[in-house]
N, C-alpha and C positions, 0 to 999 in steps of 0.2 A: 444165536444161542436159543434153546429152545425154552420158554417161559414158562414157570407152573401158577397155575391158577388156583383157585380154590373155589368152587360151586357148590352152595346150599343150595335142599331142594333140586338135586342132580337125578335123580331118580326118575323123575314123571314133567309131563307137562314145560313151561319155559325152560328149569331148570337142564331137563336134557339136553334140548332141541341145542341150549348153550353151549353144554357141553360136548357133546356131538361137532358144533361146528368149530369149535373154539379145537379139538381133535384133528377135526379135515386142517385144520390148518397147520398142525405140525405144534401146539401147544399141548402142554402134560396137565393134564386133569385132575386134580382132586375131588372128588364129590364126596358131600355132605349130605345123609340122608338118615331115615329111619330103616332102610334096606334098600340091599344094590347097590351100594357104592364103596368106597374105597373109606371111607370116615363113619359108620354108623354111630349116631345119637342122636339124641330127643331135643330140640331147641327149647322146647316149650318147659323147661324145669332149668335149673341154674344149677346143679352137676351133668347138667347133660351138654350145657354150652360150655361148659369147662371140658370136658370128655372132647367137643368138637373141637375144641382150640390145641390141646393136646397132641387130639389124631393126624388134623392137618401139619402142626408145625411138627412132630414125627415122621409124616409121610414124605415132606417137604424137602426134608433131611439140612434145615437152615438156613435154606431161601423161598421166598414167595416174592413173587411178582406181581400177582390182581386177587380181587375175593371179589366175586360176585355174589350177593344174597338174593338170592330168589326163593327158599322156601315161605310157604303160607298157607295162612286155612281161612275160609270163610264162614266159619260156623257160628251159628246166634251163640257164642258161649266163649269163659273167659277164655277158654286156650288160643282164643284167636287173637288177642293183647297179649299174652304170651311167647308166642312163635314170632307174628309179624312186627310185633315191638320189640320185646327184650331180647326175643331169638334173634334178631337181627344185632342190634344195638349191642348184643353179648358178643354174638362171636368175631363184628368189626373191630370193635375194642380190644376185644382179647387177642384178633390177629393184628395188630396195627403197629406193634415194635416191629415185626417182623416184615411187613409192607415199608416202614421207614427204613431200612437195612438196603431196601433192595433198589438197583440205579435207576428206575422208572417206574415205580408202584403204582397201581390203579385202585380203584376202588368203584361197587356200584351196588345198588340195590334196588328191587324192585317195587315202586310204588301202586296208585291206581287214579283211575279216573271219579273213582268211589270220594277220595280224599279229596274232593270238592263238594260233595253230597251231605246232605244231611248229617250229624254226628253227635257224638255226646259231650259235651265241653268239657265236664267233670271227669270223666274218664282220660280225657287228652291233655291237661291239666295235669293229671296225678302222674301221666306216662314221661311228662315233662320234667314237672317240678317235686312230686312226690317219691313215695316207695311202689316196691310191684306189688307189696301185698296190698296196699290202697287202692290199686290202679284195679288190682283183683278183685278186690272186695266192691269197690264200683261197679267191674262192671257183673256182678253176682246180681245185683243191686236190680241193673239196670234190664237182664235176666228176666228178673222176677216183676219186673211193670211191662214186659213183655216189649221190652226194645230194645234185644240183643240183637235186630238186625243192623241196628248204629254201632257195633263194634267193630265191623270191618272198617267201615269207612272210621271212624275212627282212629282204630291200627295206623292206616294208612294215611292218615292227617299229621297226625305225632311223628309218624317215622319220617315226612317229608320235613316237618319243624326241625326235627332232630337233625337230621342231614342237614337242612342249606347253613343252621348254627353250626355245627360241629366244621362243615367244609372248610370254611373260611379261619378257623381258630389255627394256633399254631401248631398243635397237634395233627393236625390233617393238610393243611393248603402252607402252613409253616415247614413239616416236612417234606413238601413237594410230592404229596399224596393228591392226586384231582379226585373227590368225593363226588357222586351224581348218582340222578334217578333215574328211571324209566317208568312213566305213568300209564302202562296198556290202558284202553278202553275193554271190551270183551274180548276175550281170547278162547279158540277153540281148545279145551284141555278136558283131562278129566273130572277139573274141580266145577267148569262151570255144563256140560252135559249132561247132567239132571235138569236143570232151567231147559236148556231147548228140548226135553221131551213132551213139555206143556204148552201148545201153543199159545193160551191167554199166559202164558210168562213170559214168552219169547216178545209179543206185544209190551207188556210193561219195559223190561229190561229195550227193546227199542228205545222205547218213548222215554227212560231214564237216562240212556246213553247210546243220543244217538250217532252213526256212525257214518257219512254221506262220501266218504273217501273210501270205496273196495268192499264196504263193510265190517263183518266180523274178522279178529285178524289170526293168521294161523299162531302156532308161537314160535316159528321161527321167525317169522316178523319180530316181535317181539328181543329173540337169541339177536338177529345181526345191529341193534340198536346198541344192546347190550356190549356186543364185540367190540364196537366201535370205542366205547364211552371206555371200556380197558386196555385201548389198545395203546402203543408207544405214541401213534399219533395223538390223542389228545393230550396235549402239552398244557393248557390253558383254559379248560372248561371246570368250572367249581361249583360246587353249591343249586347244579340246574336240576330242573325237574323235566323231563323231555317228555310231551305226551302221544307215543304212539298209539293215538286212539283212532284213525279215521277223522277226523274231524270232531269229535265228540267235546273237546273242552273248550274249544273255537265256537260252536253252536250253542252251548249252553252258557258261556261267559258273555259270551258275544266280542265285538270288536275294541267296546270302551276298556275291557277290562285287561289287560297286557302288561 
């Protein structure tokens, strides 16, 4: 029987590559995007993740099988605690009666090798335990002392907290929903191709994450990690954070840390 999935972030970058493969294999696609896909809306506002929750379970027609989340932004500014948190975190929730309905439900979402990096605690904190206009107003805040580039990694810290909590609870790993990450290190996309136009960035970004396994990784690297973690065969995998990075969280954790 042929499986429908749901892909945020279907548009560009991991997002396709997933959906493209997740395609070649004879699975039905929903994509989630700001254009090009089958679901247009905004993750980063809270009618627009409603709007996605909507489209998909309309398109669906009252089944779904997996949701992969993969849209994101990396920009020093709040929209990016927006999209890669709450957009996430909205549209899983909001799809998640409809993944417990179905005979083998999956679930996954994209993290980063970032969510080990430096971050803002205050911001990851509010994405936790507070509101999003805190979490907002934090990271305005945080903006304005000029260390909005700890937003990303942040996003991606909270959203990893959020996940391995939420897996195991009985709403996700009680439904027999397996909940999981994918942690890329650098990925060739659109979003990070401004960086290698600079060579003293491509240096920094090296020496922040480094990659001693193939290097930088395409993003269909990235897609068949993804495939895997939705498909029927994971029966038993919950609450992981998988890091396709090359080596990068093995290097920088090193060995004690496991």
């Amino acid at each position: 029987m042929t499986r429908i999935i749901a892909v945020s972030g279907a548009a560009s970058g991991i997002g396709a590559a997933l959906a493209e493969a997740l395609r070649s294999g004879g699975d039905r696609v929903i994509g989630v995007d700001l254009k090009n896909t089958e679901v247009t809306a905004d993750l980063s506002v809270p009618e627009g993740r409603e709007a996605a929750v909507r489209g998909v379970l309309d398109a669906a027609g009252g089944r779904l099988d997996a949701v992969v989340a993969c849209a994101g932004v990396s920009a020093p500014d709040p929209v990016t605690i927006k999209v890669n948190y709450y957009g996430v975190v909205g549209l899983l929730e909001g799809l998640r009666p409809a993944l417990a309905a179905a005979p083998a439900p999956r679930a996954a979402v994209v993290g980063s090798i970032s969510g080990t990096q430096p971050l803002d605690p205050a911001v990851v904190a509010a994405c936790l335990e507070g509101t999003e206009d805190e979490a907002v107003r934090l990271a305005e805040e945080a903006v304005a002392r000029r260390h909005g580039g700890l937003l990303y990694p942040s996003s991606k810290s909270a959203l990893a907290r959020w996940m391995r909590a939420a897996a195991v609870s009985p709403e996700w790993a009680g439904a027999g929903i397996p909940l999981n990450a994918v942690a890329p290190g650098v990925v060739l996309t659109a979003m990070t191709a401004p960086l290698f136009e600079d060579p003293a960035m491509v240096k920094v970004m090296n020496e922040a994450v480094p990659m001693p396994l193939n290097g930088h990784a395409g993003p269909e690297v990235i897609a068949d990690a993804l495939r895997w973690l939705v498909s029927p065969g994971n029966s038993h995998m919950a609450g992981q954070v998988i890091y396709v990075d090359g080596g990068a969280e093995a290097t920088l954790r090193g060995p004690e840390d496991y």
